[in-house]
C-alpha positions as CSV (number, residue, x, y, z in Angstrom):
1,X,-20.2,14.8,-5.2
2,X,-18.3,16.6,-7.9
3,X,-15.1,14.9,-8.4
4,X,-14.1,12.9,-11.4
5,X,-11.8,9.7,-11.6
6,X,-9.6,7.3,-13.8
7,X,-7.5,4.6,-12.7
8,X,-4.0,4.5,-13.5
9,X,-3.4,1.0,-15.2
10,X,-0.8,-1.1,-17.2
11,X,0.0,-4.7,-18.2
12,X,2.7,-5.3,-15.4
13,X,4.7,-4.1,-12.6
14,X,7.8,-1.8,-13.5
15,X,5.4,-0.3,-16.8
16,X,6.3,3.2,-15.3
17,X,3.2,3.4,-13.5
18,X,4.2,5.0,-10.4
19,X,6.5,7.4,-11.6
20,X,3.8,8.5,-14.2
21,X,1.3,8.6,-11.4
22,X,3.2,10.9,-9.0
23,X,3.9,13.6,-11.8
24,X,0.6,13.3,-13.2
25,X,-0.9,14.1,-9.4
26,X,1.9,17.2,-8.8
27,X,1.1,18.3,-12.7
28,X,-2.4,18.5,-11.9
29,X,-2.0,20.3,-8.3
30,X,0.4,23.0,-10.3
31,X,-3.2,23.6,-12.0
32,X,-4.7,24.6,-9.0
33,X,-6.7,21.0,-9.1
34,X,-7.4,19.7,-5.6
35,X,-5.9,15.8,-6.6
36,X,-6.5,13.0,-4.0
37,X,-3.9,10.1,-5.0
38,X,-5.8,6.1,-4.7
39,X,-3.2,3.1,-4.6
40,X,-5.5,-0.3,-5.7
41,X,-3.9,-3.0,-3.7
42,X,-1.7,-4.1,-0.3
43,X,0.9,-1.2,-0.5
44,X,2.5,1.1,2.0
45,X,4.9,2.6,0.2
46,X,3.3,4.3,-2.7
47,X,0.3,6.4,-0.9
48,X,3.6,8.1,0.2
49,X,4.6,9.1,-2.7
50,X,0.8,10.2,-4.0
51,X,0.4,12.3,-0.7
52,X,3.9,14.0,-1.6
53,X,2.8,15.1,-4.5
54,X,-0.9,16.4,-3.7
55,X,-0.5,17.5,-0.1
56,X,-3.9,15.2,0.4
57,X,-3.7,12.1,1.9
58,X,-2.7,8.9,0.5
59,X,-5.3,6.0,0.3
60,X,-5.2,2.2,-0.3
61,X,-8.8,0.4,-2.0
62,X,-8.4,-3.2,-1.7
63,X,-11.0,-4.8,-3.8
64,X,-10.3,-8.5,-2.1
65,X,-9.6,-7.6,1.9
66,X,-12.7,-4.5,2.1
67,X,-16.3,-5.2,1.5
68,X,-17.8,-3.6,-1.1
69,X,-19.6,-0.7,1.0
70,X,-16.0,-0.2,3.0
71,X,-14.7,0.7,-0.8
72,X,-17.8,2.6,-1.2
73,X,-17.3,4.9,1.8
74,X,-13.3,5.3,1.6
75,X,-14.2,6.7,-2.3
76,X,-16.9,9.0,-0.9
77,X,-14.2,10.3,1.6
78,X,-11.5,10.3,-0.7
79,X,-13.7,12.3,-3.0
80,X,-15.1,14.7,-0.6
81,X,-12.8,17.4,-0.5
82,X,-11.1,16.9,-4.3
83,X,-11.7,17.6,-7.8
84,X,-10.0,14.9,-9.0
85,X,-9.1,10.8,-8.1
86,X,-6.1,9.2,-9.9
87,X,-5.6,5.4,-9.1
88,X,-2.8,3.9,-9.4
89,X,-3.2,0.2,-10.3
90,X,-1.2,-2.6,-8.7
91,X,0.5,-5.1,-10.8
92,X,-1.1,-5.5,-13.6
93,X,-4.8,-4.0,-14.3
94,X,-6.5,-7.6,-14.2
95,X,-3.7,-9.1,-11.8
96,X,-5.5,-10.3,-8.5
97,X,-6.5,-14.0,-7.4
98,X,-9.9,-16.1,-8.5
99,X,-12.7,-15.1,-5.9
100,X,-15.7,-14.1,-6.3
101,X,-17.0,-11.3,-8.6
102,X,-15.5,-8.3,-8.0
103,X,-13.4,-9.2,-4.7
104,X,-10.3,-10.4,-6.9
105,X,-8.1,-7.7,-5.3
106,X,-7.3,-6.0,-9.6
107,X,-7.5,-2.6,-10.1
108,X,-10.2,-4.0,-12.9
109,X,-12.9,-4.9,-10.3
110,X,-12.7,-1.1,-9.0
111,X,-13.0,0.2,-13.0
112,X,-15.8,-2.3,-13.3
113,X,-17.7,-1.4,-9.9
114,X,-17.8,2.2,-9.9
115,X,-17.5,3.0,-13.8
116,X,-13.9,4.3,-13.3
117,X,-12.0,4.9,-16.9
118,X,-8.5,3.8,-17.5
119,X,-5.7,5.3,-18.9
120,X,-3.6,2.6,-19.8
121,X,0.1,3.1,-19.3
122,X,2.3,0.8,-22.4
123,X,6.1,0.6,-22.1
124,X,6.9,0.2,-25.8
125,X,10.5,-0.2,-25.1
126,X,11.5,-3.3,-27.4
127,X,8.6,-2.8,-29.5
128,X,6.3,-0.4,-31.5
129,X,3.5,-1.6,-33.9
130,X,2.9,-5.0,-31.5
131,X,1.9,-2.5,-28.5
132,X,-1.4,-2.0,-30.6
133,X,-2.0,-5.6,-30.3
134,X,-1.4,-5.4,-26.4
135,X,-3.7,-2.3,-26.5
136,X,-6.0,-3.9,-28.5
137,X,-6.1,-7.3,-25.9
138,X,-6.8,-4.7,-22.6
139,X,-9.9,-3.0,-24.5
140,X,-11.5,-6.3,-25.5
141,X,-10.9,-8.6,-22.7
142,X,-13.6,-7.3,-20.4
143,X,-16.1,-5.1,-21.9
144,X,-17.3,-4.0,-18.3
145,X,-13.7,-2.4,-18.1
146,X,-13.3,0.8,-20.2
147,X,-10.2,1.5,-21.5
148,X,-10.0,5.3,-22.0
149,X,-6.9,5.9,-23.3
150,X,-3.1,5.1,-23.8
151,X,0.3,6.6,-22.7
152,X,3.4,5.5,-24.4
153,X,5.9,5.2,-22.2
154,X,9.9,5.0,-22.6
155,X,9.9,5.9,-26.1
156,X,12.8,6.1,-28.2
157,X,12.6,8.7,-30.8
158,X,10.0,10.4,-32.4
159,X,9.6,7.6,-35.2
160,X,9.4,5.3,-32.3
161,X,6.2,7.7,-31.4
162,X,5.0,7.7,-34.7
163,X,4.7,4.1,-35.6
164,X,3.4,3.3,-32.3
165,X,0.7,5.6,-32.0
166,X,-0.3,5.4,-35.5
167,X,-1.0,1.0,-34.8
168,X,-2.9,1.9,-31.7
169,X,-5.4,4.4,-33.0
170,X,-5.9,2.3,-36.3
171,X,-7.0,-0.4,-33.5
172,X,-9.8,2.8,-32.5
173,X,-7.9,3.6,-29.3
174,X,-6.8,7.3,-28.1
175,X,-3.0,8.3,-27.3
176,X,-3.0,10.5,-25.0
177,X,1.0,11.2,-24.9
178,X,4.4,9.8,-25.1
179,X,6.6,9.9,-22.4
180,X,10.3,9.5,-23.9
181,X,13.1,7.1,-22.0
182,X,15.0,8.9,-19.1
183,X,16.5,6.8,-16.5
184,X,16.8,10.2,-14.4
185,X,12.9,10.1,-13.4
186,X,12.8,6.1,-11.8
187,X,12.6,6.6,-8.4
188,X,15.0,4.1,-6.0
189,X,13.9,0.9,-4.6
190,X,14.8,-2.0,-2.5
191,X,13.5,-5.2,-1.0
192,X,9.6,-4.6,-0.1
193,X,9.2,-1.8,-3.1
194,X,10.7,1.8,-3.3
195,X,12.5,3.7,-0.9
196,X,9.7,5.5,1.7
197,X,9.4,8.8,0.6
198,X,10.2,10.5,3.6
199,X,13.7,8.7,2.9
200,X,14.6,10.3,-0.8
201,X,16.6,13.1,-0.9
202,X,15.2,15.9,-2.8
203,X,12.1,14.5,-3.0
204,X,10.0,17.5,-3.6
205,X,12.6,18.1,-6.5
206,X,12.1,15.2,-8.2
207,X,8.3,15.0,-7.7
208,X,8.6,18.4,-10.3
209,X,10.9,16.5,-12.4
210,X,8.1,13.8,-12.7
211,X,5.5,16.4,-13.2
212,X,7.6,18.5,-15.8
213,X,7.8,15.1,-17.7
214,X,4.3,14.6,-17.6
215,X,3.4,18.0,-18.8
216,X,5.4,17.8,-21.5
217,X,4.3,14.8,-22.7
218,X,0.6,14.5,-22.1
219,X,-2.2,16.2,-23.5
220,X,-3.4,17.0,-19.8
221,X,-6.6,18.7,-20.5
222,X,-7.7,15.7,-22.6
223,X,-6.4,13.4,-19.6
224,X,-9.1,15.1,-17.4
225,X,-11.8,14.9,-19.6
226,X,-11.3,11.1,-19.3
227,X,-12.1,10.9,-16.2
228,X,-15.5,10.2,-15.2
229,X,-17.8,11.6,-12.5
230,X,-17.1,9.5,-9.4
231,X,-20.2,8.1,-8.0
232,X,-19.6,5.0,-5.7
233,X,-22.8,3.4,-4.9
234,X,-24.9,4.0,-1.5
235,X,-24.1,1.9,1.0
236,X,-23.8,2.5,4.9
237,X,-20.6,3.8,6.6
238,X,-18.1,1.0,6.9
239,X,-14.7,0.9,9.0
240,X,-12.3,-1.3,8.6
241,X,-10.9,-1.5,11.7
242,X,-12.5,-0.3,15.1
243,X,-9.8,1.9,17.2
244,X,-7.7,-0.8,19.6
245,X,-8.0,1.7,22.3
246,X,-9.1,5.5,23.6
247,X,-5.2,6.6,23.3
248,X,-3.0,4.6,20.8
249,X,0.8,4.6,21.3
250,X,2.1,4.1,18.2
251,X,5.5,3.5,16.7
252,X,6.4,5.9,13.8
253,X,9.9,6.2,12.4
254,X,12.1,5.0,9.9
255,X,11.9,1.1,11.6
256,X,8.1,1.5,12.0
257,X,6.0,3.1,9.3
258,X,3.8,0.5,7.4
259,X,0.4,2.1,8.8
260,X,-2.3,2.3,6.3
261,X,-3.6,5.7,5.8
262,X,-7.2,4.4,6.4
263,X,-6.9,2.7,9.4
264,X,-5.1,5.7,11.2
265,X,-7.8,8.0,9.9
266,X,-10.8,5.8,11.3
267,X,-9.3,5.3,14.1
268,X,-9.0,9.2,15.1
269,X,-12.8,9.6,13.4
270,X,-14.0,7.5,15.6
271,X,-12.4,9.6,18.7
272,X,-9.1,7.8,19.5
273,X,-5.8,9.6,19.5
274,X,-2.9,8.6,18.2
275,X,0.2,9.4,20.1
276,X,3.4,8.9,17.9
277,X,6.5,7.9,19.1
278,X,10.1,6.7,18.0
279,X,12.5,3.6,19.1
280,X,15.0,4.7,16.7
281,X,15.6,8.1,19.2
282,X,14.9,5.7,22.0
283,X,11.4,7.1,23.1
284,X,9.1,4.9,25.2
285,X,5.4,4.5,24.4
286,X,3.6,7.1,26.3
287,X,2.4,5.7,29.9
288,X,-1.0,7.3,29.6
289,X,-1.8,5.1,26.4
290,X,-4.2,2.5,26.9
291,X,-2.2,0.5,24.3
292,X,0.6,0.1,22.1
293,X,1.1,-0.6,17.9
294,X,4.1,-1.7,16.4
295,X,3.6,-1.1,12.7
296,X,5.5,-3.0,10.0
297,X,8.5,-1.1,8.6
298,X,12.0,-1.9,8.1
299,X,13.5,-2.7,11.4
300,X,15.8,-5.2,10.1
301,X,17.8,-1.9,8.5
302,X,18.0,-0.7,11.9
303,X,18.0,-3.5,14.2
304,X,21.8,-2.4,16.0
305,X,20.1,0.8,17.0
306,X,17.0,-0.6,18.2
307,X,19.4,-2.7,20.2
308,X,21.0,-0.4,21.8
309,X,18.1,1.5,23.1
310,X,18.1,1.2,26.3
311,X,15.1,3.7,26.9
312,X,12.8,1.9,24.4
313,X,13.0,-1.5,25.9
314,X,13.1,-0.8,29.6
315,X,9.6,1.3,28.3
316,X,7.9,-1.2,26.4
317,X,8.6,-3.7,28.9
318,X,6.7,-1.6,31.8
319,X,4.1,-0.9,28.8
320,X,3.4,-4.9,28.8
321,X,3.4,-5.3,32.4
322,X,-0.2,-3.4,32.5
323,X,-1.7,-2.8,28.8
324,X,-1.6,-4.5,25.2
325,X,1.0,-4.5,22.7
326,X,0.7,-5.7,19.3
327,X,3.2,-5.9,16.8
328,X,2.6,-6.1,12.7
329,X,5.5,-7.9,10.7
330,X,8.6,-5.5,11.8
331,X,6.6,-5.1,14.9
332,X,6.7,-8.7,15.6
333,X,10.3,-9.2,14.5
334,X,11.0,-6.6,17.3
335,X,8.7,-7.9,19.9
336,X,10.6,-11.4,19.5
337,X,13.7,-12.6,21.8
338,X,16.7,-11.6,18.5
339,X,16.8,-10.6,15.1
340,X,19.3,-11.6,12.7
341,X,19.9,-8.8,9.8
342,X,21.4,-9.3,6.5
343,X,25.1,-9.6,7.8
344,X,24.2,-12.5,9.9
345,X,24.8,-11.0,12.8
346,X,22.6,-11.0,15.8
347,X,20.8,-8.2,17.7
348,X,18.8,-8.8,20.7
349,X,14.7,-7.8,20.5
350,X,12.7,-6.9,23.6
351,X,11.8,-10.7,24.3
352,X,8.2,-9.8,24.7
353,X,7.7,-13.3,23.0
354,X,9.9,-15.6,22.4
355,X,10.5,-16.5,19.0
356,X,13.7,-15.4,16.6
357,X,13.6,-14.1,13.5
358,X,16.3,-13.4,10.3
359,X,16.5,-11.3,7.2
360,X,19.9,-13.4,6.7
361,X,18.6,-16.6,5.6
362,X,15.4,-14.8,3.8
363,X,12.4,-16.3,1.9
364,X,10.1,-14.1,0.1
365,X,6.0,-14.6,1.9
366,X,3.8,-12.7,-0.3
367,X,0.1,-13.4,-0.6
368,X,-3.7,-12.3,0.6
369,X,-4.5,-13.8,4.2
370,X,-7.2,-14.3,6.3
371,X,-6.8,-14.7,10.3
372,X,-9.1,-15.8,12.9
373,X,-8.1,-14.9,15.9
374,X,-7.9,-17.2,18.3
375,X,-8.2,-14.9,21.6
376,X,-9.2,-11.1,22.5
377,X,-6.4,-8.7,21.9
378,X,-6.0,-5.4,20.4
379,X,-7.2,-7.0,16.9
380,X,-10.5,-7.8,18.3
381,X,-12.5,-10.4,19.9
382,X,-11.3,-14.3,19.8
383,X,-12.9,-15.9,16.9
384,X,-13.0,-12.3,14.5
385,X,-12.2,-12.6,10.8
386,X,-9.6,-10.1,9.5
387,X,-8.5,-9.6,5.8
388,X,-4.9,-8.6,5.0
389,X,-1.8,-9.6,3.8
390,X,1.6,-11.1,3.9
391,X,4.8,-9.6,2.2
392,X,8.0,-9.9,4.1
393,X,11.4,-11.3,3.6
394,X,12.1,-12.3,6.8
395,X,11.5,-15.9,8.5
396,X,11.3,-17.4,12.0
397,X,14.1,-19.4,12.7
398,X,13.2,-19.8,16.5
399,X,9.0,-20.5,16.7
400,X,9.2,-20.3,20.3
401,X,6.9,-21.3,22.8
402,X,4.0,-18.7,22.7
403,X,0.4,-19.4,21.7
404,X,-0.3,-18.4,18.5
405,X,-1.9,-15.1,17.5
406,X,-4.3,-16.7,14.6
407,X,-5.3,-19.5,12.1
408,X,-4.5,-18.2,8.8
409,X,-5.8,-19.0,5.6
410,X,-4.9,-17.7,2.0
411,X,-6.8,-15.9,-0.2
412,X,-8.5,-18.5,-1.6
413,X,-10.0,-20.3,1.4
414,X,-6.7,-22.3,2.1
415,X,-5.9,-23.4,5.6
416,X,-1.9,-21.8,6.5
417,X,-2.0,-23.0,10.1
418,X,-1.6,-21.1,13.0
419,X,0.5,-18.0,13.4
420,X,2.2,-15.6,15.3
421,X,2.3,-15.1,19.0
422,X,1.0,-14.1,22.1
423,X,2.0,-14.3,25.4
424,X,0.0,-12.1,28.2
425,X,-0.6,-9.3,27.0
426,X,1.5,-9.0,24.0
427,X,0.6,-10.1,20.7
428,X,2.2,-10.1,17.2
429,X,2.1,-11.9,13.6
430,X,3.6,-11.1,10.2
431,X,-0.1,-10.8,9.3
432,X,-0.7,-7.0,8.3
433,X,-4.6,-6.1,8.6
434,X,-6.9,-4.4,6.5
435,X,-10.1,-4.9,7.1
436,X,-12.6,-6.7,9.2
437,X,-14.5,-9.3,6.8
């Protein structure tokens, strides 16, 4: 295994991570370097953005919701056919929940566990000696994490620069660059993160924006001797979560697209197909599928259209009659009797189960869960242990009268109750999985 790694870190969400990430990945690519792009941490969106900008596939490690030797083998893969891993860090570098060592869900337990340097990324906006003293805090708070080097970001002049730098590498840390303040290279956003990528006009554009940024600003060939050579312990081949059948109808479109790029690419390694369709153009799941996904997405955006087609539901209900469906947080929403969307008004679901849901009278869920299921479905066998995550805006406002899907649990060991639905051979829960435990 040849490729090298760093990880991508900062003190907080909304540091310029992202955006420094995607043009550091394109900026690299331009050099003829075959880039695979890592997000630490539950996020759809981003991998989006990273596979955008390499042509590679995006990638989610999760160092709470996959067991070490699942990390282990998604690294191995990930590294396979590249020369280089950039990890973007969730959050903040350290920010994850108290578990046990190394399974906090922080970027920090991946630099810790596989020797993976950090670049740390500083917005010194509001500030310029005092970012030493924050630079200073990352290096020495865990000497198992190495902090490689630093990038100024949103920098307002070149005395700005000067004083900055100048208190960070008298504190024996490297500047790599300075990237200076330009509202022109944020990329847009809205409730659950930024905008999908397939979703931004111009994207391709403004990926090169981002890239001609970073070149400009970075010391690139000093960035890549940073990295370190990636070599994730042996373990045996892990998945995270066994194919739910030979031929997988699955929802993809703008309602429907919060898949992780791991679980789709175990599931065709180990032999199943994946047959794509949309509700939005009113497509039906394929009859010979011997089941059917509804990924998370956005269908609260789009929950008139999904209304109105006709196709869609008269399709999903024959689906039901003889195979499983399962439905992840907008999958659920949708498999419900309505859906109330942001202007209060009411759309009718395809009433697969029977609760109601609303993104009018919201509440913000975010957090690590843990579901046992509580009866064989397309998630497993009654009584399995999944790892995953909530993040959603919507509520149930009608619980109906389904059996649940699962007892959930936080991330740390708490009991949530039971949740989600099922109802013959339909199943569904805000619960997004990750990994079996």
């Amino acid at each position: 295994m040849s490729a090298r790694a760093l990880i991508i870190g900062a003190p907080r969400s909304g540091s310029g991570k992202t955006s420094l990430t995607i043009g550091l990945l394109r900026a690299l690519a331009r050099r003829g370097l075959k880039v695979r792009g890592v997000k630490s941490g539950p996020d759809y969106i981003d991998p989006g953005f990273h596979a955008a900008a390499t042509g590679l596939p995006g990638l989610n490690l999760d160092s709470w919701a996959m067991p070490p030797a699942l990390i282990g083998t998604l690294l191995a893969e990930a590294a396979a056919p590249a020369d280089i891993v950039v990890v973007e860090s969730a959050m903040g570098l350290f920010d994850g929940i108290p578990s046990a060592p190394g399974r906090s869900g922080s970027a920090a337990d991946l630099a810790r566990d596989f020797g993976l340097p950090v670049l740390l990324v500083l917005d010194v906006s509001g500030q310029s000696q005092t970012a030493a003293a924050v630079a200073k805090g990352f290096a020495t708070y865990d000497p198992a994490v190495h902090i490689a080097g630093v990038v100024l970001n949103r920098v307002g002049s070149e005395r700005h620069t000067r004083l900055a730098g100048e208190a960070i590498r008298a504190v024996g840390l490297s500047v790599v660059g300075a990237i200076p303040r330009d509202e022109r290279i944020g990329l847009p956003e809205r409730h659950l993160g930024l905008v999908l990528a397939e979703e931004h006009a111009g994207l391709d554009a403004h990926i090169d924006r981002l890239a001609d940024a970073v070149e400009s600003a970075l010391d690139l060939e000093r960035l890549v001797g940073l990295a370190a050579p990636l070599q994730p312990p042996a373990f045996p081949p892990a998945t995270a979560l066994p194919p739910p059948g030979q031929r997988i109808a699955l929802a993809r479109d703008r309602a429907f697209s919060f898949l992780y790029p791991h679980v789709a690419a175990q599931w065709r390694a180990a032999g199943a197909e994946i047959v794509p369709f949309s509700p939005l153009a009113d497509e039906a799941p394929d009859r010979s599928c011997d089941v059917c996904w509804l990924p998370g997405g956005y269908p609260e955006l789009h929950a008139g259209a999904l209304a109105a087609a006709d196709n869609f539901r008269a399709g999903m209900r024959s689906f039901a009659a003889a195979r499983p469906v399962h439905g992840e947080c907008g999958g659920y929403m949708v498999l419900g009797e309505a859906l109330e969307d942001a202007d209060g008004a009411t759309h009718r679901m395809l009433g697969l189960l029977s609760h109601t849901t609303s993104f009018a009278k919201r509440r913000m869920n975010l957090g690590y869960r843990r579901a046992t299921l509580l009866a064989d479905g397309p998630s497993g066998p009654a009584g399995s242990a999944l790892r995953g995550h909530e993040f959603h805006y919507a509520r149930v406002t009608e619980a109906g009268t389904d059996a649940a899907f699962a007892e959930l649990e936080d991330g740390q060991g708490r009991a949530l109750g039971p949740a989600g639905g099922r109802r013959g051979r339909v199943t569904g829960t805000f619960f997004h999985a990750i990994a079996r435990e």
